[in-house]
C-alpha positions in Angstrom: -45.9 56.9 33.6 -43.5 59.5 34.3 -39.7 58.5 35.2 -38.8 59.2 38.9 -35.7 59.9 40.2 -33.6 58.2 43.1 -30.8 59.0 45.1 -28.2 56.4 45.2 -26.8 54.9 48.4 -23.9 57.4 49.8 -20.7 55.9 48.8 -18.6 57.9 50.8 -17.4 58.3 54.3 -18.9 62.0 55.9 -18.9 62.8 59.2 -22.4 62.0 61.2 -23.6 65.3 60.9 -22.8 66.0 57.9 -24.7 63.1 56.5 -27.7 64.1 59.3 -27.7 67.4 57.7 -27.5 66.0 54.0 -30.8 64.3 54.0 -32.6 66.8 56.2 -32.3 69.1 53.1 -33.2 65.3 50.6 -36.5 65.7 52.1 -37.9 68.3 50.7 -35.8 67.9 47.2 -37.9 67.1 44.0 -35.9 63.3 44.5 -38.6 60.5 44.5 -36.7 57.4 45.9 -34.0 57.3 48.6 -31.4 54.8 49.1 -29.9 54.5 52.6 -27.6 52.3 54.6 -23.6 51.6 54.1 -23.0 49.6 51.0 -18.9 49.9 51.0 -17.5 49.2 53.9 -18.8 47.8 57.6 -15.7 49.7 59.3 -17.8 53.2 58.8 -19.3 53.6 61.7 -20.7 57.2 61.6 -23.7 55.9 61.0 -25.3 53.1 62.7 -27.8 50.8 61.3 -30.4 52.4 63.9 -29.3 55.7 62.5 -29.9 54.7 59.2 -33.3 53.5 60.3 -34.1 56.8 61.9 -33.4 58.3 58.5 -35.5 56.1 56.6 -38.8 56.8 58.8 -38.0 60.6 58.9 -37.8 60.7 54.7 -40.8 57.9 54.4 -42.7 60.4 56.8 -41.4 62.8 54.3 -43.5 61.2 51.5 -40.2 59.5 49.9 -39.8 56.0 48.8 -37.0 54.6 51.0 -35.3 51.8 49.9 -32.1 50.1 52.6 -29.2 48.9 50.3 -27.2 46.1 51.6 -23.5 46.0 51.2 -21.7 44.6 47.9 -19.0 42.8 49.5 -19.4 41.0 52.5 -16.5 39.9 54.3 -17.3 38.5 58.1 -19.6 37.1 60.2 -20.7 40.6 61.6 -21.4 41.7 58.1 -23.8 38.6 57.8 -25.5 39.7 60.6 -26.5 43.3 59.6 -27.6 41.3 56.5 -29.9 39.7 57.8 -30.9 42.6 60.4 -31.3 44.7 57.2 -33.7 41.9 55.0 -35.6 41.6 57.8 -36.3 44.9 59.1 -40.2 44.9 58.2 -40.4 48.2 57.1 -38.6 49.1 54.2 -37.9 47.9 50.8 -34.3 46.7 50.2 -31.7 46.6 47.2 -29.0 43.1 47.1 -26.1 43.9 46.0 -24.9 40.5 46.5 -26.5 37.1 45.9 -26.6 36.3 49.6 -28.5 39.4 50.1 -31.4 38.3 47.4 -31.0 34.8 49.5 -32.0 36.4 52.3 -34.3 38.3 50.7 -36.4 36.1 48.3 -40.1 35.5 49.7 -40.1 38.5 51.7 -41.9 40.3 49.1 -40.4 42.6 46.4 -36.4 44.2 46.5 -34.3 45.8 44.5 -31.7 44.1 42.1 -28.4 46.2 42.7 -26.4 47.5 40.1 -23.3 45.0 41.5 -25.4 41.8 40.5 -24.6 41.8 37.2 -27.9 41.4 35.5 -26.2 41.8 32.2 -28.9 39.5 29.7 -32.6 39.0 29.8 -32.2 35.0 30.9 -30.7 36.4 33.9 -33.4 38.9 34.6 -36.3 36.3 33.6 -34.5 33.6 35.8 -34.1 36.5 38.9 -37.4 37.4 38.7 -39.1 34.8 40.2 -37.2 35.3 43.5 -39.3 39.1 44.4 -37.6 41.2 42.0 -39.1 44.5 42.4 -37.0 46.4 40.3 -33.9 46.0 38.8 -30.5 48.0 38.3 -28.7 48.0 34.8 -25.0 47.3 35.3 -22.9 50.6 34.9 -21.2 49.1 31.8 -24.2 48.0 29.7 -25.0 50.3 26.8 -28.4 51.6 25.4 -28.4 48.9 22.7 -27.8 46.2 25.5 -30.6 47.8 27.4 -33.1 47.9 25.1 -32.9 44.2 24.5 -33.7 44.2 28.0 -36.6 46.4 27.8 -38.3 44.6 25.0 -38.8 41.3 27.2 -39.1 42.4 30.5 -40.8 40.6 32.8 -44.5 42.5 34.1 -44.0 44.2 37.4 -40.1 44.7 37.2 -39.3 48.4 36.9 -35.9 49.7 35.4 -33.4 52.1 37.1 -30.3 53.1 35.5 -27.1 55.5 37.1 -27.4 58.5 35.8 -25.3 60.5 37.1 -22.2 60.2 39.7 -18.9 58.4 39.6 -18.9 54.6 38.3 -18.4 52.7 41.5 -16.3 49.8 39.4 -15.2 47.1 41.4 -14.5 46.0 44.9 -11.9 44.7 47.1 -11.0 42.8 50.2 -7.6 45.3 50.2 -8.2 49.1 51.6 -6.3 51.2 48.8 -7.0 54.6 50.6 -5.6 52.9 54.2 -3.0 51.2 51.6 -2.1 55.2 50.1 -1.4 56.3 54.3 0.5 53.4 54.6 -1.9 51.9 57.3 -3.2 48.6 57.5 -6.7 48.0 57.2 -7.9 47.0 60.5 -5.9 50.0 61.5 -7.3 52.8 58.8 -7.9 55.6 61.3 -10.8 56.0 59.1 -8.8 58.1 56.5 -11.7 58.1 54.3 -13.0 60.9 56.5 -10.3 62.4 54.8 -11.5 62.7 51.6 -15.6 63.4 51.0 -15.5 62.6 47.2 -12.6 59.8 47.1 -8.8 60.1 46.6 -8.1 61.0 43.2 -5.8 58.6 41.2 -3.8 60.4 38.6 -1.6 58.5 35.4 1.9 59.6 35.1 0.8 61.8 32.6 -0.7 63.6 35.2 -4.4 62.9 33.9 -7.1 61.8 35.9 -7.8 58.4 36.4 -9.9 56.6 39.2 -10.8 57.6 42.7 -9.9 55.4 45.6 -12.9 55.6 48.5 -11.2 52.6 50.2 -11.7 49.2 49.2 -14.3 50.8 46.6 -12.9 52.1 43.2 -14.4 54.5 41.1 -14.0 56.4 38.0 -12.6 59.8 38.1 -15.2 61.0 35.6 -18.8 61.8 36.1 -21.2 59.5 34.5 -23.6 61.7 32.7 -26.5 60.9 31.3 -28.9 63.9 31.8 -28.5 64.7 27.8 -30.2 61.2 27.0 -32.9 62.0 29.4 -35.5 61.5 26.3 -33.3 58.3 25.1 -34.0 56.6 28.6 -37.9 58.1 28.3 -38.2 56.1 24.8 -36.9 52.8 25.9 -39.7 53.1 29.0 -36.9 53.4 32.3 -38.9 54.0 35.3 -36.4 55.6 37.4 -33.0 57.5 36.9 -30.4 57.6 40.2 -28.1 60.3 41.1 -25.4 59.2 42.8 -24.6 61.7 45.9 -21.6 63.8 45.9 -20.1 66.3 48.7 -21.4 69.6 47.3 -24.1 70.5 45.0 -25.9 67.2 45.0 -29.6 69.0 46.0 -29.1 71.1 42.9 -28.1 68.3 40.8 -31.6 66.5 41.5 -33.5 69.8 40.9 -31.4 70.1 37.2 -32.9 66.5 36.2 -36.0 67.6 37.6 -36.5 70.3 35.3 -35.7 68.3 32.6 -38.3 65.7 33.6 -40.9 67.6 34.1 -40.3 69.7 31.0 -39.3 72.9 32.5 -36.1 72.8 30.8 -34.2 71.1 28.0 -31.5 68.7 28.8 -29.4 70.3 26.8 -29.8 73.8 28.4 -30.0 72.1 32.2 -26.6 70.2 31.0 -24.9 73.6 30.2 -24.9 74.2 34.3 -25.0 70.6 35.5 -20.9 70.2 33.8 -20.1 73.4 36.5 -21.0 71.1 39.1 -19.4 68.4 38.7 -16.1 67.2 40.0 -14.3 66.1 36.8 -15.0 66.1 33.4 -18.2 64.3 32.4 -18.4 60.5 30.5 -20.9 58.4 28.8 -18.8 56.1 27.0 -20.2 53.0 28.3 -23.9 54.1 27.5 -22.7 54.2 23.7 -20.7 50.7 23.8 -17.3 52.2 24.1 -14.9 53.0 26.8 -16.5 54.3 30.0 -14.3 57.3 30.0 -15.0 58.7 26.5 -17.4 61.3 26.2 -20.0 61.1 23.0 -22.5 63.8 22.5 -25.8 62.8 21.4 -27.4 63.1 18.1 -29.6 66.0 17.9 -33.1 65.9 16.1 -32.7 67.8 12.8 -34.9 71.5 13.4 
């Protein structure tokens, strides 16, 4: 079966219409899954969860697989609430990102295992699966090795999706570090991530770039890249490669994997363009087993 692609949950803070506007044009992209819904932080209120809703029937309408992600780190009562609101919207299928999400969500039929749940060895996965499953997330730091381990026992009727391409979201926190950077408390952010569409770039004294703050979310400054390895994730049988979205070019980012999926193009040739677009330099370090930032190129096939 041919490999789909998904677009990942918008991690950043846009203004409404922006973000109206975004997945008006998502709908008729080559993308074949769609994550929706605010998985950083409950204070972004640009979109509602009724908004988010609308979206979904518009882009299942559309002919898209739409899949409402749950946020990773959930920090009040009112939070717990849109859980619930969200695993039991009837409609849709929806991707945990935290185990109180796949509490919610086991015997509701099959979900999404997020990235942030830390499925990192097969006994995991096997002991997870039970609970509806669906499909699962590999964790941004496992490596192909790691992965393939995985793939070998997998359990029937799981499907694998690995981040393909975006910034590493890498950890979470109760603090705000863009409110933190405007000195503002975080009850009182003025919603400076409005500020900044692809994050607040974090540079080391050497003036190189380091991580991006996107409030209590931090992520790498590089791009995770995997478009060259597209036929490395074909071999070890992934079902389903995520783009994370990002404030410009994202459309033609999707269309670049595309053409590499459906053989119009080589990944190497698509790559060539796909390193204009990004925002930083490009990284696959952890898909080799070594530092996240470090780039490797892959091995070519001997002519």
């Amino acid at each position: 079966m041919e490999m789909k692609l998904s677009l990942g949950p918008l991690l950043y803070y846009w203004p409404r219409a922006q973000v109206l506007a975004f997945y008006e044009s998502v709908a008729t992209s080559p993308v074949d899954v769609v994550y929706l819904g605010e998985a950083v932080c409950s204070r972004r209120h640009e979109m509602r969860l009724s908004d988010w809703l609308d979206l979904a029937t518009m882009l299942r309408d559309a002919g898209k697989e739409v899949v409402l992600s749950t946020q990773v780190l959930i920090e009040s009562g009112a939070d717990v609430t849109v859980l619930h609101k969200i695993a039991d919207n009837g409609q849709f299928m929806v991707e945990a990102n935290d185990m109180g999400a796949v509490h919610c969500l086991t015997g509701k039929g099959p979900f999404v295992a997020g990235p942030h749940l830390n499925i990192y060895n097969l006994p995991t996965l096997l002991w997870m699966a039970p609970l509806g499953i669906g499909r699962w997330v590999m964790p941004l730091e496992m490596g192909r090795e790691d992965l393939a381990v995985m793939q070998q026992g997998r359990p029937d009727g799981v499907q694998t999706e690995v981040f393909a391409y975006g910034r590493l979201p890498l950890a979470f926190s109760a603090r705000c570090f863009t409110a933190r950077h405007a000195n503002l408390p975080k009850d009182d952010c003025q919603f400076k991530c409005l500020d900044h569409p692809d994050g607040l770039l974090m540079r080391t004294r050497e003036s190189e770039a380091f991580l991006v703050l996107n409030g209590i979310q931090t992520q790498s400054a590089r791009v995770h890249n995997l478009l060259p390895e597209v036929p490395a994730l074909r071999a070890l049988g992934v079902d389903v490669l995520r783009i994370s979205p990002q404030s410009q070019h994202t459309l033609r980012v999707v269309a670049l994997f595309a053409e590499v999926l459906s053989g119009h193009t080589t990944a190497l040739d698509a790559n060539a363009e796909l390193c204009g677009l990004m925002p930083d330099q490009a990284c696959n370090g952890y898909w080799y087993g070594k530092a996240g930032l470090e780039q490797i190129e892959p091995a070519r096939d001997p002519a």
